[in-house]
N, C-alpha and C positions, 0 to 999 in steps of 0.2 A: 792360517786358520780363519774362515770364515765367521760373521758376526751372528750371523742367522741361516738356519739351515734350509732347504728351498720345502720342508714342512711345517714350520715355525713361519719363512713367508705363505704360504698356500692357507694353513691359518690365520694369517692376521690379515689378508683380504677377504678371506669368508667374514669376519669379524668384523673389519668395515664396511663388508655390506649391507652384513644385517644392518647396522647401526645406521648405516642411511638409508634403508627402508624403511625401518622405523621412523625414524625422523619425517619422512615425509609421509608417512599414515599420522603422525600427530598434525602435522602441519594439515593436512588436506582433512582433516578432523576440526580445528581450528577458523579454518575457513569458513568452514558449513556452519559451522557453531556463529561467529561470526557476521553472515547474511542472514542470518534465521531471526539475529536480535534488531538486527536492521530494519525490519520488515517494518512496517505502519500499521497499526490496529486498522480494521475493518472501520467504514464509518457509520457512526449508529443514530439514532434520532439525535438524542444527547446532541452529540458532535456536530449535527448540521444548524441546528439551532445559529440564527445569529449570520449565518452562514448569506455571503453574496451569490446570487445565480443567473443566471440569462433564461427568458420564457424560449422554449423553443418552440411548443404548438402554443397558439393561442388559449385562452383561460377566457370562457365566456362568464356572464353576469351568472351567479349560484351554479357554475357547471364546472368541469374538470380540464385542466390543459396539461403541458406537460413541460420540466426543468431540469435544466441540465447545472450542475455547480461542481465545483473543485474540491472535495475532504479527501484530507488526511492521502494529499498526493494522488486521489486516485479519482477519476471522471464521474461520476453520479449522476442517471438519470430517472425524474420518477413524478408520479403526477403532482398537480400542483392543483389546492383552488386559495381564490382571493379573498383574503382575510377580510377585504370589507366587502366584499360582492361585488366588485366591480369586474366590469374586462381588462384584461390585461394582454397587450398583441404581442407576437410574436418579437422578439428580439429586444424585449426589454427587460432591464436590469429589475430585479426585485432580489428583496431579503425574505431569507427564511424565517418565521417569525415563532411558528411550532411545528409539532409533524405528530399529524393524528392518524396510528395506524402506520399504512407504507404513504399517506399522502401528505404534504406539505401546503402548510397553511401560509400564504407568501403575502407579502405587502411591497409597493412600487417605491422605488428608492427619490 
């Protein structure tokens, strides 16, 4: 006499099946959920405050140049002028000192 009959086994692989397709809709549910907490906030004035950056276009005396820096993991580029009215050339270090508007008020490190 047999333990299981071959509709009691045809059932309990349906049964494992489902249960591992579920299984990996939780999981791949998990995941997403997951990468989504992961993520970095956007970077906002706030956050660049304070912040190092490299001049990329030059910043003439009371005029507008342009800066590239590093927040919250992710490349930033966006105008800059000099907090004291100076020129500042290309390729040099300066701090973000505030950010009025979308432009950044920077000072040479």
């Amino acid at each position: 006499m047999p333990l299981m009959t071959t509709e009691e086994l045809v059932g309990l692989g349906t049964l494992a099946g489902a249960a591992f397709a579920v299984t990996l809709l939780f999981l791949s549910f998990f995941v997403v959920l997951y990468r989504a907490l992961r993520r970095k906030p956007a970077p906002t004035p706030t956050r660049l405050q304070g912040s190092e950056a490299m001049v990329v276009l030059a910043v003439p005396n009371d005029g507008v140049g342009t800066i590239s820096c590093n927040a919250a993991g992710k490349r930033v580029v966006m105008p800059a002028r000099s907090y004291e009215g100076t020129a500042l050339e290309a390729g040099r270090s300066v701090v973000i000192v505030e950010v009025e508007g979308r432009v950044a008020l920077v000072a040479a490190c």
